[in-house]
N, C-alpha and C positions, 0 to 999 in steps of 0.2 A: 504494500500500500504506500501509497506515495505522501509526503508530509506536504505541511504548505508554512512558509516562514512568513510570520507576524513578525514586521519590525517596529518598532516605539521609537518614543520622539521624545526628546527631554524637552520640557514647557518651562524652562526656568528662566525665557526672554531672553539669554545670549545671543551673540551674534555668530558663536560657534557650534550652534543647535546643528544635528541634523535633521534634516525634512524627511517624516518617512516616506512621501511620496516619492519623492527622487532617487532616495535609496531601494527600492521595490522598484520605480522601473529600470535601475542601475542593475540589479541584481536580474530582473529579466531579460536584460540586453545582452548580459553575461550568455544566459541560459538558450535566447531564441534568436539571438541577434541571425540575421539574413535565413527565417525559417516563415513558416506559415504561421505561428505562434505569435511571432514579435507584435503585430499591431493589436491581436486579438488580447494578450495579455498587458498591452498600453490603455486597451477599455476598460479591462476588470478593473487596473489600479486607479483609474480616474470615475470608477463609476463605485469602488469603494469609498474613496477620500468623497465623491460627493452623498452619496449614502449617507456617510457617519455625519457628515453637515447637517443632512438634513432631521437626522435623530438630534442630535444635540442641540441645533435649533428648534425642532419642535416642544424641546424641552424648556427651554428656554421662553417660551411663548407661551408654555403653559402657567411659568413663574410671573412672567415680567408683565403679561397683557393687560391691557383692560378689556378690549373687545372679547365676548363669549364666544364671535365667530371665529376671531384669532386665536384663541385657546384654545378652540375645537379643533382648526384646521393644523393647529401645533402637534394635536393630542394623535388627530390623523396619520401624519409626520412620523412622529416616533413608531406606532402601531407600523404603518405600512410599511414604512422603507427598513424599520428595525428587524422585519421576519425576510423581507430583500435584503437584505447584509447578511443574513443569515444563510440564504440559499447562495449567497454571492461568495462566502468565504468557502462552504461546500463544494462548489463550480470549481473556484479555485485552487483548493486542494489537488480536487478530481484533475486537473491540467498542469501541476509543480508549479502555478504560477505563485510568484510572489506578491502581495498587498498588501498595502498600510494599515496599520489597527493604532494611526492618529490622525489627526488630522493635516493635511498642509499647510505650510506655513504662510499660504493666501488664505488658505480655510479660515484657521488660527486668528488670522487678523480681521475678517472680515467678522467672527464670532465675537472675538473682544470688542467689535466697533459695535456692535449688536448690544452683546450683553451690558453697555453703559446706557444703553435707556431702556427707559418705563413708559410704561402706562400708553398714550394714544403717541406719544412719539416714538415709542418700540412698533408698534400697531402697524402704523405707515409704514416706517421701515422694514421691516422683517415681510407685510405683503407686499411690496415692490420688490423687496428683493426674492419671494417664492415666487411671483409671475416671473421674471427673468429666469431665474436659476430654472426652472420645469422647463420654460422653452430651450433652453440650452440643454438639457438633460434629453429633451424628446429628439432633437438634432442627433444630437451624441447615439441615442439609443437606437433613431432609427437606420444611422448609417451604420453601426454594428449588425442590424438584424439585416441589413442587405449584402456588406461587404467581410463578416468576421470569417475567418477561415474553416473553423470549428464548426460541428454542424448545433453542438452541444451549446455553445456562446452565442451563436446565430439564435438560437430558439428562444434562449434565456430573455436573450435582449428585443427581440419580437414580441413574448409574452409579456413584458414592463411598460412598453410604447400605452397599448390602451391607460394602464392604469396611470403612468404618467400623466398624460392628455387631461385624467381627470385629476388629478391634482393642482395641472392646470388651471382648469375650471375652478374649482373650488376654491383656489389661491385669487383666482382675479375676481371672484364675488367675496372673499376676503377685503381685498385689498377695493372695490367697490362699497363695500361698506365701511370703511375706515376712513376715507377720501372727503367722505361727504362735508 
């Protein structure tokens, strides 16, 4: 059975941190560089790092919001993409690739620029930023479910498109009612 390497990330704000993201695609470049693998394990590792984002912001929106529909759609967040990480680290396994289990260190900063507000100025922010992030996620996912090499990554990332799409949704009637 094959392992899969979780690498971590010191958060202690150095400037000598490493990023587990870059480290995970460093170590797959190692592993798949010029193979069928290489790009397909470039999506797990960016579609982990943005996974755990959106857990840990959903968390985060469940603490910070004022909006009931923002806590809802936080509470959404954790629920969905938290059992998606889960089949994500499985997948990954199943193919030696390697993935981050932190966050990147854009992640990282875009969570602390997050986590310093409350209330209806978290609100706004945090749904503008799930309308953006989901549409860049549905890009991401659906040029994997057309181009990944894997027939197994192919399907994964097929199966996620719809439910993305509706996160979408729910994120810009989110962010619709927090506007107002």
């Amino acid at each position: 059975m094959m392992s899969i390497v979780l690498l971590g990330a010191c958060n202690s704000g150095t400037e000598n941190e490493t990023d587990s993201k870059e480290v995970a695609h460093e170590l797959n470049e190692e592993k798949f560089d010029d193979t069928k693998l290489e790009d397909d394990a470039a999506f797990l590792v960016k579609a982990a790092d943005g996974g755990m984002m959106e857990v840990k912001l959903g968390q985060l929106a469940v603490a910070n919001a004022a909006s009931p529909a923002v806590k809802q759609f936080g509470q959404m967040m954790v629920d969905g993409h938290g059992k998606a990480n889960e089949e994500l680290k499985t997948l990954a396994a199943s193919k030696n690739i390697s993935i981050p289990d932190s966050l990147s260190d854009k992640k990282r900063d875009k969570y602390n620029e997050l986590a310093e507000k409350k209330g209806a100025d978290f609100d706004k922010a945090y749904a503008a930023y799930m309308v953006e992030d989901h549409k860049e996620d549905i890009e991401a996912y659906k040029k994997a479910a057309e181009n990944a090499k894997d027939a197994e990554i192919k399907s994964w990332a097929a199966g996620k498109v719809p439910v993305l799409q509706q996160h979408l949704q729910k994120a810009e009637a989110a962010k619709e009612a927090v506007d107002k």
